[in-house]
Backbone bond lengths (Angstrom), bond angles and torsions (degrees), N, CA, C in turn:
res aa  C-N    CA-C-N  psi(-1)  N-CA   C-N-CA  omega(-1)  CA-C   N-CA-C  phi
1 X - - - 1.470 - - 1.535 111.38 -
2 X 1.411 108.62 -33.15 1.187 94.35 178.43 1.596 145.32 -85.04
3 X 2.045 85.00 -32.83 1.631 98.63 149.04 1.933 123.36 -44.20
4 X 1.252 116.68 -11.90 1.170 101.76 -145.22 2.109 83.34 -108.73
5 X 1.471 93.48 -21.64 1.610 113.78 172.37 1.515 99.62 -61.62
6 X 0.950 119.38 -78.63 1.853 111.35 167.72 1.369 123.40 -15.79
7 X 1.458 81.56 -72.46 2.095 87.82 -174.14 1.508 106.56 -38.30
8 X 1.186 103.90 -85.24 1.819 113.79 179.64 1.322 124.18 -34.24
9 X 1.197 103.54 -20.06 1.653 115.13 164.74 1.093 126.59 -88.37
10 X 1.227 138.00 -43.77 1.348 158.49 145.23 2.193 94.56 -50.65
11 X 0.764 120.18 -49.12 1.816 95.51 176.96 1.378 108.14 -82.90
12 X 1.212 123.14 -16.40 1.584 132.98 162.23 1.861 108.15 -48.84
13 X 1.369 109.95 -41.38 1.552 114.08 -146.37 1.934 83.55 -105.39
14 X 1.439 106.90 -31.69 1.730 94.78 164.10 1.263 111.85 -66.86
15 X 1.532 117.77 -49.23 1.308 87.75 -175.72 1.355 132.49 -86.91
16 X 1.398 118.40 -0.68 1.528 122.12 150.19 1.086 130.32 -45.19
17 X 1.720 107.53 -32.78 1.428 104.16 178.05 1.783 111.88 -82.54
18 X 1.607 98.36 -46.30 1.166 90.01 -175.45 1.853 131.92 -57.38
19 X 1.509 106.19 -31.27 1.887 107.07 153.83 1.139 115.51 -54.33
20 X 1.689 132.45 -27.38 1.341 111.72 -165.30 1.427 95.76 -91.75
21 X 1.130 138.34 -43.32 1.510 141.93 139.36 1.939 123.70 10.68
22 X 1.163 92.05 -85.54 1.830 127.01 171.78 1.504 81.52 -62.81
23 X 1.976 145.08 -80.14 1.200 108.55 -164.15 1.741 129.12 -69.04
24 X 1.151 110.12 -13.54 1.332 118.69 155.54 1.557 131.13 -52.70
25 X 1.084 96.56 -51.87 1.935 99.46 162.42 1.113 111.95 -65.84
26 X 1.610 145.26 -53.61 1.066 139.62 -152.06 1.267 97.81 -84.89
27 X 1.221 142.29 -31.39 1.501 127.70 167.79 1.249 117.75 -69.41
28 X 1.772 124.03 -50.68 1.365 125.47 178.00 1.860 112.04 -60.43
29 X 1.176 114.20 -5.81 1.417 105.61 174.44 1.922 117.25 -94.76
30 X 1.645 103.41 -18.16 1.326 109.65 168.90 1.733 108.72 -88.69
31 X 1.451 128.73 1.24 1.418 130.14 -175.99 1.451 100.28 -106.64
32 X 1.404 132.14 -49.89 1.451 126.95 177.99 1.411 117.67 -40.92
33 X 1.067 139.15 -43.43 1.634 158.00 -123.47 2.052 73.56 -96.57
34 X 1.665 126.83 -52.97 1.405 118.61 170.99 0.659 128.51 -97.94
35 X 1.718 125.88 36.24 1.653 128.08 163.65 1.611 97.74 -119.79
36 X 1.364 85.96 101.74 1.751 106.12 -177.07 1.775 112.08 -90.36
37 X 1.229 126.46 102.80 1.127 134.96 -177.34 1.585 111.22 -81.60
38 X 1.220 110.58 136.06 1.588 130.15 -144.91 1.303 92.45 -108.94
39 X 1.529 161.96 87.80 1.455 148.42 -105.51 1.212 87.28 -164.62
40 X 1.544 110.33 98.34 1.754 107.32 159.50 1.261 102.01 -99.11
41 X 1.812 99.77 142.54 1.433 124.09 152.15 1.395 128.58 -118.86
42 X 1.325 123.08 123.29 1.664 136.29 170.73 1.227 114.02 -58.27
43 X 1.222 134.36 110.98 1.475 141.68 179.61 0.990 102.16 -118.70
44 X 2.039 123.42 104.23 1.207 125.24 -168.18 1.844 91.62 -113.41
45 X 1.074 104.76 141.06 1.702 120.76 177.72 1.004 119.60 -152.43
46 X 1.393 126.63 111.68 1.722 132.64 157.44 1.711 105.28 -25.52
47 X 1.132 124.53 -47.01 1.627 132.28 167.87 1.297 109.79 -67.65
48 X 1.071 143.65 3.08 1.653 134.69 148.27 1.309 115.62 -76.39
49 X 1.678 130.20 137.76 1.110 118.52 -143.87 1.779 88.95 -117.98
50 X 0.915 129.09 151.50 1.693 153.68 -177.03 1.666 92.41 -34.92
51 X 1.435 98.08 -82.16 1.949 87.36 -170.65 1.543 119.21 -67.17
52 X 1.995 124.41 27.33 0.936 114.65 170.98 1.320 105.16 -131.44
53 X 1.507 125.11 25.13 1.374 144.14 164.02 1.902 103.79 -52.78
54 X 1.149 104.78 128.28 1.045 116.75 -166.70 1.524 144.80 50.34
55 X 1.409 108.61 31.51 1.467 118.77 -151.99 1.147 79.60 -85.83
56 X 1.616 117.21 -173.51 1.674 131.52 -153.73 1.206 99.92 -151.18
57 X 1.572 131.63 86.91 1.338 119.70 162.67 1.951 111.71 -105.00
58 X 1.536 98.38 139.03 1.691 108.74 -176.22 1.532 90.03 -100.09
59 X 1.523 105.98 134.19 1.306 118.48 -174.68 1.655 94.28 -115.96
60 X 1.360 118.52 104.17 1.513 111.73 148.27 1.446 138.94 -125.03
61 X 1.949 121.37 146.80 1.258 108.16 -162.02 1.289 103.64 -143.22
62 X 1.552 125.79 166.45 1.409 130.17 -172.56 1.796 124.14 41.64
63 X 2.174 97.81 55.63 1.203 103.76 169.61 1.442 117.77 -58.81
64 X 1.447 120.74 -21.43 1.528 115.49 -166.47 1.413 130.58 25.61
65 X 1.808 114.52 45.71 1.375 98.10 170.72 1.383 119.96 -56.42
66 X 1.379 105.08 159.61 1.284 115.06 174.23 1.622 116.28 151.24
67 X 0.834 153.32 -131.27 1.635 147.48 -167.07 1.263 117.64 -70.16
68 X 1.717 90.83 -34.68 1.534 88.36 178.48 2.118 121.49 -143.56
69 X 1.062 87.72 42.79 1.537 127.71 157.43 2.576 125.11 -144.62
70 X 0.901 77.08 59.27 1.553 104.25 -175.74 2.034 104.69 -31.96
71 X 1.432 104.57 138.27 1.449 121.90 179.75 2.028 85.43 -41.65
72 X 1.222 128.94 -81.84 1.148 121.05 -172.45 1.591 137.96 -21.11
73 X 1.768 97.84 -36.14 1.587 111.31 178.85 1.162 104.19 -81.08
74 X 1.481 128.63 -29.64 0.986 133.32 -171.80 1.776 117.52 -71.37
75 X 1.109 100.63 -41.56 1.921 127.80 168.05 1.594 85.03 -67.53
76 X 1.094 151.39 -67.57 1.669 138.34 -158.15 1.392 112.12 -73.83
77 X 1.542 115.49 -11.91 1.636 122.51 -179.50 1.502 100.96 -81.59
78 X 1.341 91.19 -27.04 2.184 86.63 -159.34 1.874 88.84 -73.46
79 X 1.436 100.68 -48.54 1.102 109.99 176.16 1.875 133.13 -7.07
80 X 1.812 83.83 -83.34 1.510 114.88 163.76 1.284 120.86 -36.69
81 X 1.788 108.64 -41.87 1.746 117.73 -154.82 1.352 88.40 -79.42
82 X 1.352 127.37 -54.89 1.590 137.23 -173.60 1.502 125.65 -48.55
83 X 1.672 91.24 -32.17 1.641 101.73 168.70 1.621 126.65 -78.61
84 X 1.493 88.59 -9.58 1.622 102.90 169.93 1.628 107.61 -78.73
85 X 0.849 127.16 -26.39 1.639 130.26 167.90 1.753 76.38 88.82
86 X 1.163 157.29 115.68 1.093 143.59 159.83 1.768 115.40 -106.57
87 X 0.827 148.21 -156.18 1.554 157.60 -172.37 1.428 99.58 -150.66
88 X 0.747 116.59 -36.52 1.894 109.68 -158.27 1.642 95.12 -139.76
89 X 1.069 116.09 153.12 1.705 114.64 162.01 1.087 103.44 -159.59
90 X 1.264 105.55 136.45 1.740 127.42 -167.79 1.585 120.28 -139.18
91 X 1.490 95.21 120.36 2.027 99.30 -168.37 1.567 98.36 -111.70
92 X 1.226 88.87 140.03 2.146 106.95 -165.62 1.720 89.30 -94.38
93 X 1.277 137.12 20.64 1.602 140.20 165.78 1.851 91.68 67.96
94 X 1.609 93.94 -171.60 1.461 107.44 -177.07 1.729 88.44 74.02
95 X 1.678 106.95 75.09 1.687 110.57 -178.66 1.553 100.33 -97.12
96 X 1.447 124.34 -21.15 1.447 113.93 -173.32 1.682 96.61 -162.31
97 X 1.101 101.43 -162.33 1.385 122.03 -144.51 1.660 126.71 -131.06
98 X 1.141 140.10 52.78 1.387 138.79 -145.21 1.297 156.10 18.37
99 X 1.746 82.00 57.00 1.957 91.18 -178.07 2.420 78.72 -154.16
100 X 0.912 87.54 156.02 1.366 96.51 -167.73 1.639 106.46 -105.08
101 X 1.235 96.95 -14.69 1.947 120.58 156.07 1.441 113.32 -31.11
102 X 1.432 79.33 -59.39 1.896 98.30 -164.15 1.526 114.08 -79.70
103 X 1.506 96.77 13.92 1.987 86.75 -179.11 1.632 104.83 -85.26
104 X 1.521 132.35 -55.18 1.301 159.51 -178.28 1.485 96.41 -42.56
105 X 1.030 118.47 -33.03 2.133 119.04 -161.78 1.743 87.63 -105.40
106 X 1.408 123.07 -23.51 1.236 115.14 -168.61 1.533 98.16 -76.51
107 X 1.243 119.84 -44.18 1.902 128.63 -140.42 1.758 71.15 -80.91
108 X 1.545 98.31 -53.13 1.967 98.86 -162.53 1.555 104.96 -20.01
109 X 1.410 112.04 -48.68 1.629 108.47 -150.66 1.611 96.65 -110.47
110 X 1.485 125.26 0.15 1.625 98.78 151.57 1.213 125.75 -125.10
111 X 1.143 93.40 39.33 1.875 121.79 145.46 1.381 116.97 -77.37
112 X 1.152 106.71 1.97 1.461 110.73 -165.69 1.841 85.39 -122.84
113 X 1.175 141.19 5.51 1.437 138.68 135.57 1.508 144.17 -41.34
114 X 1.612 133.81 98.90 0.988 114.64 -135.74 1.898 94.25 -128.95
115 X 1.196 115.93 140.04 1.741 121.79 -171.78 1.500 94.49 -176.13
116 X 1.318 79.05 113.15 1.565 121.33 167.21 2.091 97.87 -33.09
117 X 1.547 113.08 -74.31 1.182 95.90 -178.63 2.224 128.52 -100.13
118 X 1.598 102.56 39.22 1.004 94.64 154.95 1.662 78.16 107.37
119 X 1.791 100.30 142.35 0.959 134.81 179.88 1.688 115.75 -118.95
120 X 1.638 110.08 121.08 1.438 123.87 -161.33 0.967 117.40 -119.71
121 X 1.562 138.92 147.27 1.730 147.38 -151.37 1.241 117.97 -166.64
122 X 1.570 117.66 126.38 1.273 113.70 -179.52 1.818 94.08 -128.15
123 X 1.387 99.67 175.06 2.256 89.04 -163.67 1.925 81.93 -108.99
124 X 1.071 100.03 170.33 1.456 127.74 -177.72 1.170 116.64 -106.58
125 X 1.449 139.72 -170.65 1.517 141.61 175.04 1.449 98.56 -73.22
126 X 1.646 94.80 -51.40 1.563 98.55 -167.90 1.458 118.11 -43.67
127 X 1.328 110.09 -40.93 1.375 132.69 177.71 1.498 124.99 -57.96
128 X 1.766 99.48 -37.87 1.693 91.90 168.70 1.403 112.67 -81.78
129 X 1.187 123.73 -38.98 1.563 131.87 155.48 1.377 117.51 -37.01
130 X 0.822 99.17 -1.49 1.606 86.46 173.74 1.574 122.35 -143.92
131 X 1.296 129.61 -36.13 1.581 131.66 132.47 1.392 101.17 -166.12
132 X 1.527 134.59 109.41 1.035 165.51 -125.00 1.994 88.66 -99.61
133 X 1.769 96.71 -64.96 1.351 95.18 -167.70 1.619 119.30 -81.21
134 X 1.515 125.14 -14.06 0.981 142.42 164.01 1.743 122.81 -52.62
135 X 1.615 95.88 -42.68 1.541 112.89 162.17 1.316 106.49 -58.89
136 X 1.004 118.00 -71.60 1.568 131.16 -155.25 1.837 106.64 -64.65
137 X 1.397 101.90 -20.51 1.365 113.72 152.90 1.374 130.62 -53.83
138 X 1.112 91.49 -58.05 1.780 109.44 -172.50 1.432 111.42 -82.33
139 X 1.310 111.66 -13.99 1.541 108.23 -173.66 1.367 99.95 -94.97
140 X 1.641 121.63 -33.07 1.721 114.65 168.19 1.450 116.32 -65.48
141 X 1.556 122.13 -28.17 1.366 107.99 153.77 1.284 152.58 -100.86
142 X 1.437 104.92 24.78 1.353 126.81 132.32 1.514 140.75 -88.21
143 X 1.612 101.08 8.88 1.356 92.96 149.47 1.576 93.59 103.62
144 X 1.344 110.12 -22.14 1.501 105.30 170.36 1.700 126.01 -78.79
145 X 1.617 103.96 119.14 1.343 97.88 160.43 1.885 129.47 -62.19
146 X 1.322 94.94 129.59 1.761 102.96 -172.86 1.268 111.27 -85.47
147 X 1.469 128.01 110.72 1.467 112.55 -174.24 1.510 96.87 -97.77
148 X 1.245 107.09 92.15 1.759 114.07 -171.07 1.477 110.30 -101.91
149 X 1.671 113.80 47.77 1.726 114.64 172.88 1.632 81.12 112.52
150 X 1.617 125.81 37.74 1.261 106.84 -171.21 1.773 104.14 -157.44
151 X 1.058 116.29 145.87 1.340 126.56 -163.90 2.030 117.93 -119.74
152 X 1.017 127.11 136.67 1.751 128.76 -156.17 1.772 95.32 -142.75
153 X 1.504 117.93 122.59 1.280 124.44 174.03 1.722 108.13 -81.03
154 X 0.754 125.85 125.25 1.415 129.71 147.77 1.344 142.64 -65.94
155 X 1.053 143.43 120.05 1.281 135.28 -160.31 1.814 136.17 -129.32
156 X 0.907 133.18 93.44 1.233 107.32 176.80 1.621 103.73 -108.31
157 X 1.059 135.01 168.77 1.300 158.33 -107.62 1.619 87.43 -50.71
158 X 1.459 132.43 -112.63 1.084 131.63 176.42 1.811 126.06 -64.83
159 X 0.871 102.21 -6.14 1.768 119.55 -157.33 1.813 113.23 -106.17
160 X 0.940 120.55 134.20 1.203 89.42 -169.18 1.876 97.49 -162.35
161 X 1.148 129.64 161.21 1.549 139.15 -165.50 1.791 116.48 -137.94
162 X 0.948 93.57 125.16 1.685 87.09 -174.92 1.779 105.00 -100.61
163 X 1.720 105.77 141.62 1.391 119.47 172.00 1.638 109.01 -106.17
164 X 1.007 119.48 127.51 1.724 136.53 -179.19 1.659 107.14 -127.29
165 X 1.437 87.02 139.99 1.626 93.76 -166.51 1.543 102.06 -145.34
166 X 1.530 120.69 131.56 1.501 121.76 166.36 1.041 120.38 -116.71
167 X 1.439 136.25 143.52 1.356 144.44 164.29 1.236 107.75 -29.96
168 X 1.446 120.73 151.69 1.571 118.64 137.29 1.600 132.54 -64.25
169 X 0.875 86.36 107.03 2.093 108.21 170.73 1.306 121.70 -121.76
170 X 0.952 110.98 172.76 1.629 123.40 153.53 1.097 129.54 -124.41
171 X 1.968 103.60 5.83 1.595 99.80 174.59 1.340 107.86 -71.76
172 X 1.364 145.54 -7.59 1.442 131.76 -152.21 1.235 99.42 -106.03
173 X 1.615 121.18 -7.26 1.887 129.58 175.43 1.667 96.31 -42.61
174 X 1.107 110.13 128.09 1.542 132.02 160.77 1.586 110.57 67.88
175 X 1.796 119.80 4.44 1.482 123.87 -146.59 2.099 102.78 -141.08
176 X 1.148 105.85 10.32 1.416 108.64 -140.98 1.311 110.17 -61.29
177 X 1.438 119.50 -10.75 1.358 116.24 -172.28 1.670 125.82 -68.67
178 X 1.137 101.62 -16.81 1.511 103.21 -167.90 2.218 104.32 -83.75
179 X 1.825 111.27 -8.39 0.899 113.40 165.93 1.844 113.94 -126.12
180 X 0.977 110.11 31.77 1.562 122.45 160.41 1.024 128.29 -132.56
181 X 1.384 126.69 -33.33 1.411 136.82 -176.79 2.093 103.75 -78.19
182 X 1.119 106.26 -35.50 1.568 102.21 155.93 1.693 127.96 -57.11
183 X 1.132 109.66 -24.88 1.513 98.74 -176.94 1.266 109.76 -99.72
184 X 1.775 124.32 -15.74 1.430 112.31 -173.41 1.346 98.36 -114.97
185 X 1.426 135.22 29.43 1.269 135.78 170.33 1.238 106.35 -66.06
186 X 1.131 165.10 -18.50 1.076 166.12 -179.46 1.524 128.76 -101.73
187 X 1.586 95.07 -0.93 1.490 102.31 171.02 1.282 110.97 -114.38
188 X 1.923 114.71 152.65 1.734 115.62 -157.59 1.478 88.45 -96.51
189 X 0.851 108.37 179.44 1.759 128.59 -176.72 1.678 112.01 -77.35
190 X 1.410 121.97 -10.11 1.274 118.41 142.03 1.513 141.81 -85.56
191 X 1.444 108.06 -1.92 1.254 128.22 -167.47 1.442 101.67 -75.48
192 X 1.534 135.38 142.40 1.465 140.84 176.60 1.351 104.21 -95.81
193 X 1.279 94.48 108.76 1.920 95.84 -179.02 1.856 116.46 -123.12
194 X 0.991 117.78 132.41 1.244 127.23 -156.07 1.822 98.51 -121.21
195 X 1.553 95.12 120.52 1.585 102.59 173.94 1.491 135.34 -104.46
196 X 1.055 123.26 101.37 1.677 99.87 -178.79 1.181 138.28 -102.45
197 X 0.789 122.35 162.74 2.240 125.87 -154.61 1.084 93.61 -163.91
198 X 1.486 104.82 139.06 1.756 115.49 170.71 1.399 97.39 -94.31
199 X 1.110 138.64 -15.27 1.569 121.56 154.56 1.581 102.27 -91.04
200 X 2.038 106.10 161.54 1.290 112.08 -174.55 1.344 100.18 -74.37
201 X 1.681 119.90 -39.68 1.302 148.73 -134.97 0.913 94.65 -74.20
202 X 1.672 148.68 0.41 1.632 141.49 135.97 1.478 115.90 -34.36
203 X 1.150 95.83 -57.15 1.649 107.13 175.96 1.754 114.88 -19.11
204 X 1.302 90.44 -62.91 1.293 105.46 -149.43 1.928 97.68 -90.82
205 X 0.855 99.98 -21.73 2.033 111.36 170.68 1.633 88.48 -71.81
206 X 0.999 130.01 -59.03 2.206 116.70 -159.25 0.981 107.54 -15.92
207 X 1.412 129.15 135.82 1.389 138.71 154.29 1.670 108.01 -108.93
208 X 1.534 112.12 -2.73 1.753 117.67 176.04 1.605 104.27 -111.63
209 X 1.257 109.11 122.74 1.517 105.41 166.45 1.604 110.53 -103.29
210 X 1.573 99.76 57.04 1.699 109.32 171.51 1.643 96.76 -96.22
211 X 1.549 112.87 -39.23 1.521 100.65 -173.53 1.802 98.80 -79.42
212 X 1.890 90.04 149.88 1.276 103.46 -162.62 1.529 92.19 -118.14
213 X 1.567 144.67 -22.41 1.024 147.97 135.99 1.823 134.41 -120.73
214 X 1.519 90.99 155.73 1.708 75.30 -168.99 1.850 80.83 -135.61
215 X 1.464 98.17 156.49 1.488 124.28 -162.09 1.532 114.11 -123.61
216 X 0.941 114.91 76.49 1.800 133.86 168.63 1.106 125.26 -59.84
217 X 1.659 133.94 145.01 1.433 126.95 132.59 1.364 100.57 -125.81
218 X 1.362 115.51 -127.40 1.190 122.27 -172.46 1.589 140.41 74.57
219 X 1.661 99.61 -15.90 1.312 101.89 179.78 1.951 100.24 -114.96
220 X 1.227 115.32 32.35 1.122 130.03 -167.06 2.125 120.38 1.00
221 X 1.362 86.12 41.33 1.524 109.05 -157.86 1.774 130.41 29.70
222 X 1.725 87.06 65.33 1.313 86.90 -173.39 1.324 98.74 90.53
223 X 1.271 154.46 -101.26 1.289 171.02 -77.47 1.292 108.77 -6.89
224 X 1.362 134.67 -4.84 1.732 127.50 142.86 1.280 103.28 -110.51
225 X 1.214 127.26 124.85 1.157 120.57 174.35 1.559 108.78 -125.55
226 X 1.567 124.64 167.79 1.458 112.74 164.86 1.698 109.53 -105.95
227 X 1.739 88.94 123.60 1.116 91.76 -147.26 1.779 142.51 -12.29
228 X 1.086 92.05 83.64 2.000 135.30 164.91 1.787 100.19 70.74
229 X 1.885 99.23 13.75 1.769 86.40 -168.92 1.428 98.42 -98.92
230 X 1.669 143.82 -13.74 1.243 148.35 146.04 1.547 118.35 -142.16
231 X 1.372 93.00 168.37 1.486 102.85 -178.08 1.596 112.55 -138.89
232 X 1.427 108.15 116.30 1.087 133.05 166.82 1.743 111.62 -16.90
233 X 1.190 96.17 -68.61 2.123 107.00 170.89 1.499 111.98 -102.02
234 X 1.553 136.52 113.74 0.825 131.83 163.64 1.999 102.80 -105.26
235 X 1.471 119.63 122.29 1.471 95.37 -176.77 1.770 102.51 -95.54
236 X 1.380 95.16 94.59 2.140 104.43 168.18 1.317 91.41 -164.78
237 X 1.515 102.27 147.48 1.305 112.25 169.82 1.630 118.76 -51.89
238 X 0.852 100.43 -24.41 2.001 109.08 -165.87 1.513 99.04 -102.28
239 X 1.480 125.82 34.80 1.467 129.66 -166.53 1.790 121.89 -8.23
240 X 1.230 132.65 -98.07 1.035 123.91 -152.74 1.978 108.29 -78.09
241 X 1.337 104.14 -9.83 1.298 110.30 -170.59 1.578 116.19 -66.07
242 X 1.440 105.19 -21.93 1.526 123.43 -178.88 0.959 101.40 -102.55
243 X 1.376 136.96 3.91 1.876 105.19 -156.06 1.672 100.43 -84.05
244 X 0.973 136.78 -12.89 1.202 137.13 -155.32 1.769 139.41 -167.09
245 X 0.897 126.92 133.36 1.490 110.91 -172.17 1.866 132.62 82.54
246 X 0.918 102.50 -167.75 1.582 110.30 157.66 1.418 124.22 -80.16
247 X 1.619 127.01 107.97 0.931 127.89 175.49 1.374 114.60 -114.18
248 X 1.803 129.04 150.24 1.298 115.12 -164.72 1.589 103.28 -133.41
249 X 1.156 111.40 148.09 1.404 109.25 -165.10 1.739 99.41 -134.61
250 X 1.626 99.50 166.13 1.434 95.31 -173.92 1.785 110.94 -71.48
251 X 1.422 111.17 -2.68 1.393 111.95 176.28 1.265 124.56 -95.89
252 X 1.480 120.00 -45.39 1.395 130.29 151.29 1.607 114.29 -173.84
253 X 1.010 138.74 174.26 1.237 144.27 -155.14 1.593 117.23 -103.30
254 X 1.304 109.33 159.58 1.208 120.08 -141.12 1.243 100.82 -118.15
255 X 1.861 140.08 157.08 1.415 125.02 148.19 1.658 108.93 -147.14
256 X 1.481 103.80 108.26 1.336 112.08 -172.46 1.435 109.91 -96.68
257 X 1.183 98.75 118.88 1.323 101.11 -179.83 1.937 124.86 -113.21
258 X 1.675 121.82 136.70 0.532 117.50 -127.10 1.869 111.56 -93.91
259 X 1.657 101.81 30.57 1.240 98.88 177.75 1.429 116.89 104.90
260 X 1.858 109.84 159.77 1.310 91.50 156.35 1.840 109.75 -131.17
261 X 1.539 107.05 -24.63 1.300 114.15 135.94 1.057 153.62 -36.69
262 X 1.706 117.88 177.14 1.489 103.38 150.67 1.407 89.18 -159.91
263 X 1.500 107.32 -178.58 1.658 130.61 -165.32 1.486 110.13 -125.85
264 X 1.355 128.41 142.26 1.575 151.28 155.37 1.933 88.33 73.41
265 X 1.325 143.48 -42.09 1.160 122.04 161.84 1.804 127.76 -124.91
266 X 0.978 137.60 149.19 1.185 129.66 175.08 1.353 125.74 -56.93
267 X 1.390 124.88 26.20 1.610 121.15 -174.31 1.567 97.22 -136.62
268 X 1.574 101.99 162.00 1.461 141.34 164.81 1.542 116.06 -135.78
269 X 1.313 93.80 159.31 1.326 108.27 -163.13 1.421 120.56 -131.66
270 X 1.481 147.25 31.68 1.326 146.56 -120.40 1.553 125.27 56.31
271 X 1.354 103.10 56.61 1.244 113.72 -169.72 1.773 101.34 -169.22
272 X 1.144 107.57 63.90 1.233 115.99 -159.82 1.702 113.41 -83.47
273 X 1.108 114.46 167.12 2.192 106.50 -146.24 1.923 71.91 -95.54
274 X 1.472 99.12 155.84 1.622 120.01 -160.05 1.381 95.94 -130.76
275 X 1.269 109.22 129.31 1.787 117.15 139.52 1.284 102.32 -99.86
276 X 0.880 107.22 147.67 1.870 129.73 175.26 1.039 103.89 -99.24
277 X 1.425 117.17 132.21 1.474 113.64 -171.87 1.763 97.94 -138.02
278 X 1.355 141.05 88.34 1.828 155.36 -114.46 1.408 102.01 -123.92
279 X 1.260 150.88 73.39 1.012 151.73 179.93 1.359 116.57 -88.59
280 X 1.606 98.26 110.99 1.698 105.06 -168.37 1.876 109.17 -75.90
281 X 1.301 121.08 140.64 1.956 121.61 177.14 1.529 97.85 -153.03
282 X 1.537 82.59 138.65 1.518 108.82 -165.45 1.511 85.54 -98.67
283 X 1.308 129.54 99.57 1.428 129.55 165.54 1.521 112.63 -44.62
């Protein structure tokens, strides 16, 4: 009787642990999704030019307002970015979430985004899915330049950096040159040129090693991950190699960042929503 007092006690105390376990995840996966990690990275390059030593660009992508990223979070994001004092600001598209409602209330409040040298946007899947030209509307009257297959030099006094930006497609899978090699033709092989794609999987298509960084989201790093060392769904052809971070390629290097949204449920899992915070150094 008494051995048998153990057992039942001891599977009593497993399974105590294991509910407190299971209720521990299921809450910490609805709390991550608003602990937004503020993520600086040093991007040192012989191709960064003297008067852009230390500039400050906040890279953010895949806000997905909509049911379950709220007009309010969206007003506390612009918020955050502004308190960064930034120089540059750059959105990886994927602005909302499947209702075409939510584009007009989205642009409203990051119009309210503020950088000294100009605020930059490229659209997402989500974005053609949902009204392509309506976006591209709302983002020119908020003040955002659209780099829609299109590239803008920057300048301060003599020195200067070019930004290039492509739509989301899939014609450029395995083919990319005929929509990249047009926009950085005009830059020399010392020039610091920065690309952005709402997929990473540009990266790895370059046939120009003029771009010296390229600026991702889209794979919202995993947004389940086990704990943050893989993820079950990565959406890129080259799965886990993109999902996240700095990735480097024999053409030039990559920085996927992991969102500030998310898609089909409101949780994350070690994969926590990112501002990019890009600090240019002239080694």
């Amino acid at each position: 009787m008494k051995n048998l007092k153990k057992k039942l006690l001891k599977l009593v105390k497993i399974f105590v642990i294991i509910f407190v376990c299971l209720a521990a995840f299921f809450v910490y996966i609805f709390i991550e999704p608003y602990w937004i990690n503020e993520k600086t990275t040093t991007i040192s390059d012989s191709d960064v030019p003297q008067n852009f030593e230390d500039k400050k660009i906040v890279f953010i992508s895949d806000i997905h307002h909509g049911p379950y990223f709220e007009r309010e979070r969206v007003a506390d994001l612009v918020r955050k970015v502004n308190d960064l004092e930034p120089d540059i600001i750059i959105l990886g598209g994927d602005y909302v979430s499947g209702d075409v409602g939510y584009i007009g209330p989205c642009f409203e409040e990051l119009s309210r985004f503020k950088a000294d040298m100009g605020i930059f946007g490229v659209t997402g899947n989500h974005d053609e899915w949902t009204d392509y030209n309506l976006t591209v509307k709302c983002m020119e009257n908020a003040g955002i330049t659209v780099l829609s297959n299109r590239a803008e030099w920057l300048e301060i006094g003599e020195d200067k950096i070019k930004i290039a930006g492509v739509d989301w497609s899939t014609d450029w899978y395995f083919n990319s040159e005929p929509y990249v090699d047009p926009l950085v033709k005009d830059a020399e092989e010392n020039d610091f040129v920065i690309l952005v794609s709402h997929t990473p999987d540009l990266a790895e298509e370059l046939t120009t090693d003029k771009v010296d960084l390229v600026l991702s989201g889209h794979t919202h790093g995993g947004q389940i991950t086990f704990f943050g060392l893989w993820a079950p769904y990565v959406p890129s052809y080259y799965g886990q190699k993109y999902r996240t971070g700095i990735v480097k390629t024999d053409k030039t290097m990559a920085l996927v960042s992991n969102g500030v949204g998310n898609t089909f449920l409101p949780i994350r899992f070690f994969a926590r929503p990112q501002i990019n915070i890009i600090i240019l150094d002239h080694p």
